[in-house]
N, C-alpha and C positions, 0 to 999 in steps of 0.2 A: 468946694463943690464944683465938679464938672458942667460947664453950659452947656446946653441941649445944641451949640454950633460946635463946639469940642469932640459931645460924641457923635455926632454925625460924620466928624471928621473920622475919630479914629475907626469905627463900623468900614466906610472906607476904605482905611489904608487895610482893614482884617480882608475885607473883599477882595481888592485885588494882590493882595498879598497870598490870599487864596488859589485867586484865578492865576497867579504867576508859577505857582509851584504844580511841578510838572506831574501828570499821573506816575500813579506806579505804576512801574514799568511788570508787563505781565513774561513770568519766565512760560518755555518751551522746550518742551524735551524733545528733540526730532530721533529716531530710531529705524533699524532695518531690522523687521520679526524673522524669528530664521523661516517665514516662507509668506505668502499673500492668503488672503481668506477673503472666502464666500458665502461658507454658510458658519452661521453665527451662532446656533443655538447647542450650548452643550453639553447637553442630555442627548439629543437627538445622535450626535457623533462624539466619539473618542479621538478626535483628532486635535494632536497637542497646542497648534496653534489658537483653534478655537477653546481648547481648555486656558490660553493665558488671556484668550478676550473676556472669559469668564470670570477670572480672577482683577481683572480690573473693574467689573461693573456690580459685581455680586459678592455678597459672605456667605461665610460659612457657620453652621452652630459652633463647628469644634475643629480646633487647628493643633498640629503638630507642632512642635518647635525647635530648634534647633537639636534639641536635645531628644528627638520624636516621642516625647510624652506630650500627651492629649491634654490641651487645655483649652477652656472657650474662648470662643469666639461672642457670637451673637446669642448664645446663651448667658446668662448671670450664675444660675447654680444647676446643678442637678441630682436627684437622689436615687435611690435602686433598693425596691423595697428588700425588704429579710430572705425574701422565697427568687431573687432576681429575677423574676419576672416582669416586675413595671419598672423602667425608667420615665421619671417624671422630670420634664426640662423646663425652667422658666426662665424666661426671654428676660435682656436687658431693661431699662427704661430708657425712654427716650430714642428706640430705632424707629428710622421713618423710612420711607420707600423715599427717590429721589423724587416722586411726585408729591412729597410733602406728605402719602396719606400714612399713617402707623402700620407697623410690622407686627402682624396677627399670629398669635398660634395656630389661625386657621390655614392662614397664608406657608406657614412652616408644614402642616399635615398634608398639605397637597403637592408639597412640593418634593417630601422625602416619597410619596406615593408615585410623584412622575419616574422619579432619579432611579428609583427600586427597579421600576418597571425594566429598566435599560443594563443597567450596570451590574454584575453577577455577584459581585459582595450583597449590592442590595436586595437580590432574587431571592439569596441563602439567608438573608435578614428577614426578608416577607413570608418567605416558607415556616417560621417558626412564629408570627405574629400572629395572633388573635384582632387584635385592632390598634390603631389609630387616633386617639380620641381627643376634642377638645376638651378642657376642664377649664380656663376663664380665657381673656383676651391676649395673657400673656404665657400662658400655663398649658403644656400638653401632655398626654404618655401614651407611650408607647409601650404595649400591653402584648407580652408575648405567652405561647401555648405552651409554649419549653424553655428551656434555660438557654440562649444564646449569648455567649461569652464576648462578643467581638461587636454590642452594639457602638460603641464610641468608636471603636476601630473604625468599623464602616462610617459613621459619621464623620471623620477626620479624615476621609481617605484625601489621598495628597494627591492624585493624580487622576486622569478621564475612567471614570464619569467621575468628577467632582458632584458632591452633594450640595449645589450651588442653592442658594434660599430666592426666591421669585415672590411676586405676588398672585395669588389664589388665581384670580382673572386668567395668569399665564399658566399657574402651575397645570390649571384643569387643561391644557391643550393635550389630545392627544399625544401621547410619547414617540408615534411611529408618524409623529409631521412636525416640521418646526416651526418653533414661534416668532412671531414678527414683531410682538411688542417686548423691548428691552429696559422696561424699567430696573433698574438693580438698587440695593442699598449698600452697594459698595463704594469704594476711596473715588471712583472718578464715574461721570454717566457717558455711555455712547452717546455724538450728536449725531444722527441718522442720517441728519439734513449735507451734512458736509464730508457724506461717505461717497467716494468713485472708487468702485470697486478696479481693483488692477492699479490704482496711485496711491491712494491714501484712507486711512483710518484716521478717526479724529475723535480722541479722549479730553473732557476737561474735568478738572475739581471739582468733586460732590458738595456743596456747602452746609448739605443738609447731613452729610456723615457723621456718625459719633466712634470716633475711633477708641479704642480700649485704652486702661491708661497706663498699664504695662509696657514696658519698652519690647521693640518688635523685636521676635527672634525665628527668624524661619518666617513660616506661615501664622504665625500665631503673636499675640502681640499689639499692639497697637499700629493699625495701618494710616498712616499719617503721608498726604499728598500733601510734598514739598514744592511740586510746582506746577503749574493754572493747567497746563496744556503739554498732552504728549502727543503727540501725532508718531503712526506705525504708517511707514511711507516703503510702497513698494520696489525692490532693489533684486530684481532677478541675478542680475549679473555680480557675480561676487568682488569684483574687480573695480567696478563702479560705485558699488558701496566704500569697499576701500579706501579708494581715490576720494568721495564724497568725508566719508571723514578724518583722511589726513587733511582735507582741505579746509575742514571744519566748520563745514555745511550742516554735515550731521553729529552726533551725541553719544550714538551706541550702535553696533553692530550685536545683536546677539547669537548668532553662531556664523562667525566667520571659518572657511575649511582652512584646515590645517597649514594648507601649501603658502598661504598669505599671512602666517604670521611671522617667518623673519622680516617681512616689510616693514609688517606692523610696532613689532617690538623694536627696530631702526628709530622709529619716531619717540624723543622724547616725553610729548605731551599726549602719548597713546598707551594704554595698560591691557595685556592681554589679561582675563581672568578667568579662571577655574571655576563658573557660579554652580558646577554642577559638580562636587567631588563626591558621588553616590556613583556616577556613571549611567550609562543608559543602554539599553539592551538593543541589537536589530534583530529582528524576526522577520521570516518568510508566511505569508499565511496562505492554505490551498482551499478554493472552494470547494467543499466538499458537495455539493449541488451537483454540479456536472462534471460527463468525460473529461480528462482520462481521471479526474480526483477522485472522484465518485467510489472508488478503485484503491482500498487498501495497498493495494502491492504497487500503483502507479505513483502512491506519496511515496512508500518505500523505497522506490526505485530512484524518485528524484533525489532524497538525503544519503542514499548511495552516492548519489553522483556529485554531489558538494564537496566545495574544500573552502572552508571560512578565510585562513589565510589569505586567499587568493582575492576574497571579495572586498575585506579588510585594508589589507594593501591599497586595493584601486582607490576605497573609499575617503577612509583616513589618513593613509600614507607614514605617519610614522609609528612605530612600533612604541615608543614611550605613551602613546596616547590611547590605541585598542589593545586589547585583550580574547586571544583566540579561548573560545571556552563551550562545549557543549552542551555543558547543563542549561534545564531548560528553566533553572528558576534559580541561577548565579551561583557560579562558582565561587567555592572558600566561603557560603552560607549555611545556614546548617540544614536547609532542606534540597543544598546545590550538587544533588547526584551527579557525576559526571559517565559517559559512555565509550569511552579508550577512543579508536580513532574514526568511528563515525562522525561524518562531516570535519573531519581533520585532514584524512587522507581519506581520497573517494576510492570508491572501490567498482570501477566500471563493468567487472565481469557481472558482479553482485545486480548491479545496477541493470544490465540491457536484461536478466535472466529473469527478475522481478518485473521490467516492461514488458515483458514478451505473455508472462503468464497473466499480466492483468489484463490481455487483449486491445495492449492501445491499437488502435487505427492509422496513427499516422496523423490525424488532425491536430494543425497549429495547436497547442494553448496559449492562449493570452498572455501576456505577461503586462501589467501595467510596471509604466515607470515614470518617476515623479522629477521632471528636468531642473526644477528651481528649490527643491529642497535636499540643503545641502548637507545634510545628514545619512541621507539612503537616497542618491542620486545616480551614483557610480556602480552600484554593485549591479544592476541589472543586465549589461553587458555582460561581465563576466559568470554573475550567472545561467546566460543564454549559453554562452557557451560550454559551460558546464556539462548543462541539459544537454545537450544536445549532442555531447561525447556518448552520452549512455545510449541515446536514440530517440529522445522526444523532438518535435521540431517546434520552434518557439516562435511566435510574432510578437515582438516585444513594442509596445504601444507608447510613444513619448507623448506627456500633459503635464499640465502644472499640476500641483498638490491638490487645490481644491476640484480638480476636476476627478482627481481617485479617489478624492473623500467621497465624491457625489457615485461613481461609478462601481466602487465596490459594495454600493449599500443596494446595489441590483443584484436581483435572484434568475433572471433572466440567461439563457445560452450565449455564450460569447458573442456569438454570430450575433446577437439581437442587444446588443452591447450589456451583456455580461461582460466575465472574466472568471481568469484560470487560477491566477499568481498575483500576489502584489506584498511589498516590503514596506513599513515604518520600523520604529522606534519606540521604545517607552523607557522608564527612567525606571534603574535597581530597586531603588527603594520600595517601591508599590508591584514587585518582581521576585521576592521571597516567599510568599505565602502559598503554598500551592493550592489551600481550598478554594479562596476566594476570585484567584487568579482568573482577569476577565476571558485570556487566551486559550486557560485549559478546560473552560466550561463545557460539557456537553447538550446542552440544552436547546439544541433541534434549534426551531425557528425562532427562542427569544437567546440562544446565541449570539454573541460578538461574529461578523462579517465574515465567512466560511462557514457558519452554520454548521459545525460537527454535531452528531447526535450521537450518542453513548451513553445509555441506564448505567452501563459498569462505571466508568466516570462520575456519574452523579451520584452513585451510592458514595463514590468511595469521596468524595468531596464536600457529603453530607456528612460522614464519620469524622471524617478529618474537623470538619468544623466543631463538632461538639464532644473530641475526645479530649481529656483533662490530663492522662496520664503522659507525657513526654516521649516514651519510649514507644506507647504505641503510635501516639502521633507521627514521629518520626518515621515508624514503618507505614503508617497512611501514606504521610509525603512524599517516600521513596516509590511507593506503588502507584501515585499521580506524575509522578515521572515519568514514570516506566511506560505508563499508559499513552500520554504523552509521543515521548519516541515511537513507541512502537505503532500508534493508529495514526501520529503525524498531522496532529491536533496543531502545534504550529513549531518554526525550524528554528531556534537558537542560532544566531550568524556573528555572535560574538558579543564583546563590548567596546565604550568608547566613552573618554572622558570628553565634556562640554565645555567649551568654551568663550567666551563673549571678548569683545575689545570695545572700549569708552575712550571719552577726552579726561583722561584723569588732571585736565586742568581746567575743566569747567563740571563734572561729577564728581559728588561723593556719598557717600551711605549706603551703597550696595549690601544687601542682604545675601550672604551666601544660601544656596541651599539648590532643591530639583528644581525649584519652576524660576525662571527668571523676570521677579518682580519688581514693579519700580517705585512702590511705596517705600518711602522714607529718604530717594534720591534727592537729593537734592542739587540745583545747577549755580554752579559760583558766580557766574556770567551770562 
């Protein structure tokens, strides 16, 4: 028998044996996002960087996978009665909000209602719904008037607007203001507290998450935070970033330009990779609001006066990596019409004879340009010049990213800080479908940022949605093209494969796919 002086002894040696052994050590993912963010809320905006701050803090009902078949997510099952009219979703057990409270079906109806409101898959979803409706805490359907084929679709969509899941409190905000509370029930929560905007972002582990038990494949899968802490640290200068992780400061660069990867691939303990082999589209978009856009034949005249090549080049630099291509919804797809050598070869006569008869004046258009994202930062000089062969005169406006996110979402005359012109990006994959497509919508003022209005558009993007038969389909899709080009809804500037570089000697478990996510990374060191 142990004496009561024995165990006091060893109690003791457990204690400080205890207090000797060192915490664990909390890993950190430090990173450079391919651009800085400001506004955070992403419903509100389609801007991609705010859609990957989404995907760190929020889920989704239904995720793609590697393989782009729809599988859930934050749902458990779902069923679609006999007459496809109701789909009936039932939530997981056991999702909580990062504030500890449960994850409501009510909390999901408010929040597909926000998402709908914004995003033109979800417009063409809500046009055919009847309602909305709770059936318990965990249980909802979604009760449609007609047969709409593409509900999961739209649920799973991969890219802005993501159909991100909030709680009811947020989801009820207004869609045309953003939200300030960012509770998510995703892999990692924003700290708010340890945000400066223009240095740093600051993500840690969810511990209230319940990740799927499925291994992760794409977006879909089991979302599993491998380590405590990511911080997205702002790195304007692409050269700095560089230098920061050969020096192995930082972790990840994820879209370094093209011109700095023989540095990169130099370095043994550096991997370039391809997280994006879908590719990603650049587009021009013209407000259609005001002079000279306002102006059928002044959009006509400026895609007269393009040559993708030329923009490509500056942007990308190597030809293994863009792809010159006109179609407006990707070449070698099957609804990827192409248009011979519009925006190939400009065609300047075409070009001033189209300016002349739309009555331009002469007045600057705007042209925003986004100096720190390094994706569509370069073409807009050569763009200006472009324009400006044919006979428009350009004021091309240099800001950072989040200040064009804020500035093209004004309906305002340039002069009163509007704008005329401005250029992003979006990824292929969510770039095929021409009904849904958020660029070719016509829908006046609950249009995507240019605001085109066209009944003929929306007819024909209604049919498209709910045609069954393939062949007519296919003539819907070519005729959304067509529409497209010709009223210059928005400019096709080519493609380009994505790239990221890491310390492939302190990460591994990169997920490939469109969105560059950092569930399931894990850091060796």
């Amino acid at each position: 028998m142990i004496s009561l002086r024995s165990k006091w002894a060893l109690l003791l040696i457990a204690i400080c044996g205890f207090i000797g052994q060192p915490a664990a050590a909390q890993t950190t993912l430090r990173m450079v996002p391919h651009a800085d963010i400001k506004v955070l809320d992403p419903i509100w905006t389609t801007a991609l960087i705010t859609r990957n701050f989404g995907y760190m803090i929020y889920d989704v009902l239904f995720a793609k996978d590697a393989n782009l078949n729809i599988q859930p997510e934050m749902a458990d099952h779902y069923t679609v009665s006999d007459d496809k009219l109701t789909y009936t979703i039932v939530l997981r057990d056991g999702l909580v909000w990062s504030d500890g409270t449960p994850v409501t079906a009510e909390d999901c109806v408010a929040s597909i209602k926000r998402w709908a409101a914004r995003d033109s898959y979800g417009q063409l979803m809500m046009k055919d719904t009847a309602e909305i409706k709770v059936i318990d805490e965990k249980t909802f359907a979604i009760v449609l008037k007609r047969e709409f084929g593409f509900v999961l679709d739209a649920l799973s969509k991969v890219s802005s607007n993501v159909p991100f899941m909030m709680p009811k409190r947020v989801a009820e905000t207004d869609p045309f203001k953003q939200i300030t509370d960012f509770t998510g029930s995703g892999p990692f929560i924003f700290k708010q507290d340890e945000w400066k905007p223009g240095d740093k972002l600051v993500f840690v582990k969810n511990p209230k998450y319940k990740p799927r038990s499925e291994p992760p494949s794409m977006l879909a899968g089991g979302k599993v935070a491998k380590v405590d802490r990511v911080e997205w640290l702002a790195m304007p200068d692409p050269s700095t970033a560089m230098n920061a992780l050969i020096a192995g400061e930082i972790d990840l660069i994820e879209l370094p330009p093209p011109d700095l990867f023989p540095v990169l691939k130099a370095d043994k303990n550096i991997e370039v990779y391809g997280w994006n082999a879908q590719g990603s589209q650049i587009i021009m978009r013209f407000n259609w609001l005001q002079p000279p856009f306002n102006n059928v034949k002044a959009r006509q005249a400026a895609m007269y006066a393009l040559a993708q090549e030329d923009m490509l080049r500056a942007q990308v630099g190597d030809p293994e990596i863009y792809k010159v291509c006109n179609a407006p919804f990707i070449c070698g797809t099957q609804f990827g019409k192409e248009y011979g050598d519009l925006l190939i070869k400009p065609n300047l006569a075409k070009a001033r004879e189209l300016l002349k008869e739309s009555g331009y004046d002469g007045t600057p258009i705007v042209m925003l340009r986004q100096t720190d994202l390094q994706s569509s930062n370069n073409l807009q000089p050569v763009a200006k010049q472009q324009l400006e062969k044919a006979g428009f005169k350009v004021d091309m406006m240099d800001m950072d990213w989040q200040s064009v996110v804020s500035r093209r979402a004004r309906k305002e005359p340039p002069a009163q800080g509007g704008w005329n012109i401005f250029f992003t990006t979006n990824i292929t994959l969510d770039s095929t479908n021409p009904g849904p497509h958020s660029y070719a919508a016509g829908s006046c003022d609950k249009a995507w940022f240019g605001w085109p209005c066209d009944a003929e558009m929306e007819k024909l993007r209604d049919a498209f949605i709910h045609e069954t038969d393939p062949a007519k389909q296919k003539a819907l899709g070519d005729a959304i093209s067509d529409r497209v080009m010709e009223l210059g809804f928005f400019v096709p500037i080519g493609e380009y494969k994505a790239f990221g570089a890491y310390r492939k000697d302190r990460l591994e478990g990169w997920l490939p796919g469109p969105v560059a996510v950092v569930w399931n990374i894990s850091k060796k060191k």
